[in-house]
TIMARZA-798371 format. One record per residue (C-alpha): residue in one letter; x, y, z. Coordinates in pm, whole numbers, padded with zeros to 5 digits, always signed. Each point is the difference from the previous one (the first is absolute). Example, Ala and Ser with C-alpha at 12.3 -4.5 7.8 and 13.67 -1.06 7.14 Angstrom:
BEGIN
a+01230-00450+00780
s+00137+00344-00066
***
This chain:
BEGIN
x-00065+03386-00530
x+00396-00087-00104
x+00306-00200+00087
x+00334+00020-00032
x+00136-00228-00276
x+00237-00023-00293
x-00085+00091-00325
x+00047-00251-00304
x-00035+00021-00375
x-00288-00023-00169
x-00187+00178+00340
x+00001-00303+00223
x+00138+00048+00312
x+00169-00215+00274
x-00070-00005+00342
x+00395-00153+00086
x+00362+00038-00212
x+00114-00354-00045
x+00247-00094-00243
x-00084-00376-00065
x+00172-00318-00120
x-00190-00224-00190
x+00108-00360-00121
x-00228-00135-00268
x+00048-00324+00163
x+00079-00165+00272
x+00360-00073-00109
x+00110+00375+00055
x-00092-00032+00358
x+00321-00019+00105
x+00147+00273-00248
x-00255+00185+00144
x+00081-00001+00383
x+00387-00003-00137
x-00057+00335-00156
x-00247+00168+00264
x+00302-00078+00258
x+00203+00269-00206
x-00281+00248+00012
x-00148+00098+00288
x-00303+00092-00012
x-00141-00212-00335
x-00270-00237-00002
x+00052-00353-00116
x-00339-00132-00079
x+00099-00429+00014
x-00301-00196-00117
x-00047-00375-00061
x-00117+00025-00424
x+00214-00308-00213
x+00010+00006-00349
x-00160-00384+00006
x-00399+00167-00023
x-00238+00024-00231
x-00120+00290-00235
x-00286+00122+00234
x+00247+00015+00275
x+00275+00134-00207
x-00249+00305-00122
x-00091+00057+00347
x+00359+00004+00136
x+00084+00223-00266
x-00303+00227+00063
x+00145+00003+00372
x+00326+00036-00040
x-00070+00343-00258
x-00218+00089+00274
x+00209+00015+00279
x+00298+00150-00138
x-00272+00306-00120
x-00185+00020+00283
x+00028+00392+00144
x+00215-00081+00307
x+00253-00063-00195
x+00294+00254-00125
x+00212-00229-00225
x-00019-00396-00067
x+00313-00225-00034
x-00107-00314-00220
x+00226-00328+00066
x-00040-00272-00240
x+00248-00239-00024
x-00044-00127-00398
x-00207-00276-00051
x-00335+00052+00143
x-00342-00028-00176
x-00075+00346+00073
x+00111+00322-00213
x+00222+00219+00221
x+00026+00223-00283
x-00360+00047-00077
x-00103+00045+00405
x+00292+00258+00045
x-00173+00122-00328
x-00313+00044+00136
x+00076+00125+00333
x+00179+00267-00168
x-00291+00111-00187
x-00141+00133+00318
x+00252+00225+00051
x+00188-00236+00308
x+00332+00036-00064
x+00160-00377-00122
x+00332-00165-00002
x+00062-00336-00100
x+00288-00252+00100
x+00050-00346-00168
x+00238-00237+00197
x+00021-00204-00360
x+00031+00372-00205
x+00245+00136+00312
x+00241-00252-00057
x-00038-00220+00338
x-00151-00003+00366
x+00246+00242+00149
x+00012+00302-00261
x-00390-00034-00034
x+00065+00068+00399
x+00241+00331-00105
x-00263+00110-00265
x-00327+00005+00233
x+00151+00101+00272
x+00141+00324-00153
x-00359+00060-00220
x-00170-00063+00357
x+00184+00273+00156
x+00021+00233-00270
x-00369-00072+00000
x+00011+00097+00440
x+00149+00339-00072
x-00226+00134-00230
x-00317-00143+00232
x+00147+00184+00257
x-00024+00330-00157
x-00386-00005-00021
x-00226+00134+00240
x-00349-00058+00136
x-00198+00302-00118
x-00384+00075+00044
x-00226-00224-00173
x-00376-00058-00065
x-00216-00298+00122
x-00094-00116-00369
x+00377-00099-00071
x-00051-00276+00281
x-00100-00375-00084
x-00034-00216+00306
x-00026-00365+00070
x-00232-00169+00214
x+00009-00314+00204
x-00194-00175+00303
x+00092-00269+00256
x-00085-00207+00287
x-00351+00097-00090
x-00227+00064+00316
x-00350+00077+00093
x+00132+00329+00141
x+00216+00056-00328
x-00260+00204-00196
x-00073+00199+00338
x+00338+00151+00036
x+00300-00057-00257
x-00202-00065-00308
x-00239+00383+00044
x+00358+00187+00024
x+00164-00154-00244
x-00319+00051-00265
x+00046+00361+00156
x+00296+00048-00177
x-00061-00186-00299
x-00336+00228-00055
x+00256+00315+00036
x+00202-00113-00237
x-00210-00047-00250
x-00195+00260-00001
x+00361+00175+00008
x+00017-00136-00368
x+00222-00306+00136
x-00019-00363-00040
x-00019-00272+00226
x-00002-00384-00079
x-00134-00307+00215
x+00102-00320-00076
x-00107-00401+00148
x-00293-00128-00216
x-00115-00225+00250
x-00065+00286+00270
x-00257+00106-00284
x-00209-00325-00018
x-00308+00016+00166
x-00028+00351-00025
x+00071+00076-00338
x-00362+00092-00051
x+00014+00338+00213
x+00356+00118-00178
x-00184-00081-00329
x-00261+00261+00113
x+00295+00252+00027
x+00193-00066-00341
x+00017+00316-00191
x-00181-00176-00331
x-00133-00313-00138
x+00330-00089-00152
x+00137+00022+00339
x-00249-00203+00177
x+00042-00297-00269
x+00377-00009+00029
x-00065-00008+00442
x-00234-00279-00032
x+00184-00210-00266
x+00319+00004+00157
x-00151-00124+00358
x-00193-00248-00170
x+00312-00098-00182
x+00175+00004+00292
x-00216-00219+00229
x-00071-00204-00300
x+00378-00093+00006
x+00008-00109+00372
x-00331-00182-00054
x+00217-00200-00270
x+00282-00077+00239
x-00283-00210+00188
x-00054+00272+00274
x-00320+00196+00073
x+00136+00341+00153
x-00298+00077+00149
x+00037-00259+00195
x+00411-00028+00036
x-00013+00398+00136
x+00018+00144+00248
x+00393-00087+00128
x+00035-00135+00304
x+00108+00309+00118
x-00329+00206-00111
x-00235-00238+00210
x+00208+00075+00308
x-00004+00337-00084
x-00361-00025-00004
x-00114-00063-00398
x-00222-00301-00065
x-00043+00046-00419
x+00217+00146-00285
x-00342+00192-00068
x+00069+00187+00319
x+00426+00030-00038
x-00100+00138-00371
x-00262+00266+00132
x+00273+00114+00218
x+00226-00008-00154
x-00112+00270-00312
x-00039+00252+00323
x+00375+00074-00110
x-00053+00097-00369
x-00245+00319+00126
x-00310+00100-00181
x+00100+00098-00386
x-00074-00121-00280
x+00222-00312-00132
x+00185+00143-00342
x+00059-00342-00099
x+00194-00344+00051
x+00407-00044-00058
x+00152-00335-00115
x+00258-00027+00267
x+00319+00244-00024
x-00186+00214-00235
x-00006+00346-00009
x-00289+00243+00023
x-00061+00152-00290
x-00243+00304+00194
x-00048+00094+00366
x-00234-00134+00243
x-00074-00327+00165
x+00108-00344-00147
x+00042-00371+00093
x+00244-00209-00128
x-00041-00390-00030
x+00259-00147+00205
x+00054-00288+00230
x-00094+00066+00359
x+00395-00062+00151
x+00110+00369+00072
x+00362-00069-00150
x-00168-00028-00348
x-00233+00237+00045
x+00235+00305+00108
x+00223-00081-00265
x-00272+00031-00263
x-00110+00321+00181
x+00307+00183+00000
x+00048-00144-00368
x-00318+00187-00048
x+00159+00324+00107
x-00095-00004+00398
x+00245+00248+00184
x-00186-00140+00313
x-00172-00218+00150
x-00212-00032+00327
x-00062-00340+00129
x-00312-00002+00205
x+00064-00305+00315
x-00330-00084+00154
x+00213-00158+00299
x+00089-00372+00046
x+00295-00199+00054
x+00159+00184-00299
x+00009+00354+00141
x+00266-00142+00333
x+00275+00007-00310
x+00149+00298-00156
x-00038-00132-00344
x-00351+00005-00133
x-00175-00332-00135
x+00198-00153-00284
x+00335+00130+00191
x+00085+00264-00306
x+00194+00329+00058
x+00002+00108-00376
x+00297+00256+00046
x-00075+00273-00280
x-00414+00049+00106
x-00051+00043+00360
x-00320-00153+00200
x-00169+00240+00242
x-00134-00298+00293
x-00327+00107+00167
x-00178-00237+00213
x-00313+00085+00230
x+00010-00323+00223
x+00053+00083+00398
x+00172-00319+00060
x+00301+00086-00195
x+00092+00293+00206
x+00343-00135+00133
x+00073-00047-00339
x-00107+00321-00112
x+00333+00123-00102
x-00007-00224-00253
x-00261+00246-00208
x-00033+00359-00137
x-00339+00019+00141
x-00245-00118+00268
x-00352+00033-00051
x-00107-00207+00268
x-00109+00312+00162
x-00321-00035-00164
x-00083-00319+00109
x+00109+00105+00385
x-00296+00256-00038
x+00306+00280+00017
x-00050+00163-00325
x-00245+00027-00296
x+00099-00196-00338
x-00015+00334-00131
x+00234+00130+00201
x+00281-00302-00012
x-00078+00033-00404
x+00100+00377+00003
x+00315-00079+00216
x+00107-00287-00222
x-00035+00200-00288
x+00273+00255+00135
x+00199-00305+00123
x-00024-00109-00390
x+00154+00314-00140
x+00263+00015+00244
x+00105-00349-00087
x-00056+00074-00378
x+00207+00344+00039
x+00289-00154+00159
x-00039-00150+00353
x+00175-00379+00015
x-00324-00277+00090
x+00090-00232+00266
x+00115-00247-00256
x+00247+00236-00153
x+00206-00033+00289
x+00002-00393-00007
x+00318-00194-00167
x-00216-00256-00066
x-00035-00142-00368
x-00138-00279-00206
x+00063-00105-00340
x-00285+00094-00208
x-00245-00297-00168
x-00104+00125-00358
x-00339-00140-00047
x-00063-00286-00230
x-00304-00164-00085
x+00153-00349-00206
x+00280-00241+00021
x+00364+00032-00012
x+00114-00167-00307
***
């Protein structure tokens, strides 16, 4: 099984041919938008990170920001700094370089002002354009694929439907030789014990364990018992009464392979196969650590809910270089149905098999991968995106 896709250096591949602008902070915003407006068709990634943070949160911005401007969708990066930011623009044009993305960097302090900084991105952004556009999507296999996965609006129907098609695909492509990640430690709390019992090797397991136990060891300090503060209110109407049974379903998602091991959030796989990667449960944080992680795509599993009569998923993110493929298998959101790539609720209508709706999401999947827009792709809509930090502003 193939798709069509572009080829990169170093043999990675990219499932879309955007040519991206990336501020390292949040005070190139505006040169940002300012220099996109001269280039159609480039990709102004604004973001909220200030220099005011502290080291843990300055590693992890930089680990995202090195990320992003790598990750495989991406033909060429523009880097905006504007001269006096606790991050190294050098070093993460540096290192995004070293993957073989091609790199420009513009310096409103080095450039000489606001408005030539404005003249110098704008022409590297659309020399940048013209050379994207001479690519072309050629035949590629499964194994150059990593994909993202998220849930929401959990339901009791959500591992009867949306969560067996989407662990369809990730099965396929991993046995393909691809990689797939899964993120929100909380939605592995109460059931940690049965992914243990899949983790490829001892090492594996203790990692799993010790970073839930870490994790609900944190909340516990905070003064709240999760176990008790989940489900959302949502969830219960939705039909979920513990986070025992929002946990069980929601690992339906992440298949039946073994898990390779556990990612500190934005890292990158170092092998193929299955991962997860400690991260907050707000999907803003976690699909920027995702497609940090390399994620050409993701599929965001909706169990149904209040949340699925909006175009936007949960958390309100359109992260424009990595597309999200929207399946839900809830009946009730038929009239918004357009809102999705794929409905599943077939199954639980008694229409079709899971088996069945699995196989035809699967070619919906590499259709979407290969080239075909997802419903959000045609949306205008856009958010600034919230780097993650765990401490203080200082």
């Amino acid at each position: 099984m193939q798709f069509l896709g572009y080829e990169r250096p170093g043999g990675r591949a990219g499932i879309r041919n955007y040519v991206q602008i990336l501020p390292v902070t949040s005070c190139a915003n505006e040169l940002a938008c300012e220099i996109a407006s001269g280039a159609a068709g480039a990709v102004p990634l604004l973001h909220n990170y200030g220099c005011l943070r502290l080291k843990p949160d300055n590693d992890r911005a930089f680990r995202t920001l090195v990320g992003l401007g790598s990750n495989p969708n991406v033909a060429g990066a523009l880097i905006l700094e504007i001269g006096c930011g606790m991050l190294e623009p050098d070093r993460i044009a540096n290192e995004i370089a070293a993957t073989g993305t091609p790199v420009e960097l513009v310096s409103v302090k080095a450039a000489g002002g606001y408005r030539r900084a404005i003249e110098a991105g704008t022409a590297a952004a659309r020399s940048m354009l013209a050379k994207a556009s001479l690519q072309q999507r050629v035949p590629l296999p499964l194994s150059k694929l990593s994909v993202g996965v998220k849930c929401g609006g959990s339901a009791t129907i959500s591992s009867a439907a949306g969560h067996p098609a989407t662990g369809h695909v990730v099965d396929t492509v991993i046995d393909a030789g691809g990689t797939v990640i899964f993120s929100e430690t909380a939605e592995v709390i109460g059931a940690e014990h049965l992914l243990a019992k899949r983790a490829a090797n001892e090492r594996v397991k203790k990692d799993l364990l010790e970073t839930v136990d870490r994790f609900e060891q944190m909340i516990i300090d905070y003064g709240v018992d999760i176990r008790g503060a989940q489900p959302m209110p949502g969830n219960i109407l939705n039909g979920l009464t513990t986070i025992e049974e929002k946990s069980l379903g929601a690992l339906v998602k992440t298949g039946t392979r073994p898990l390779n091991g556990v990612l500190d959030y934005a890292e990158r796989p170092s092998a193929p196969g299955l991962y997860l990667m400690d991260s907050p449960a707000w999907p803003v944080h976690m699909f920027l650590g995702m497609a940090a992680a390399g994620n050409q795509v993701f599929i965001f599993s909706l169990g149904g809910g209040v949340c699925g009569l909006f175009p936007s998923q949960p958390g309100a993110l359109r992260l424009p270089i990595v597309p999200t493929v929207k399946i839900t298998g809830d009946p009730t959101l038929k009239p918004e149905i357009d809102f999705f790539d794929f409905y599943a609720g077939s199954v639980i209508e008694g229409r079709e098999s899971k088996e069945s709706a699995s196989a035809r999401f699967l070619e919906t999947f590499i259709d979407i991968v290969s080239g075909k827009p997802t419903t959000q792709e045609y949306s205008s809509y856009r958010e600034i995106l919230d780097m993650y930090a765990a401490g203080p502003m200082t």
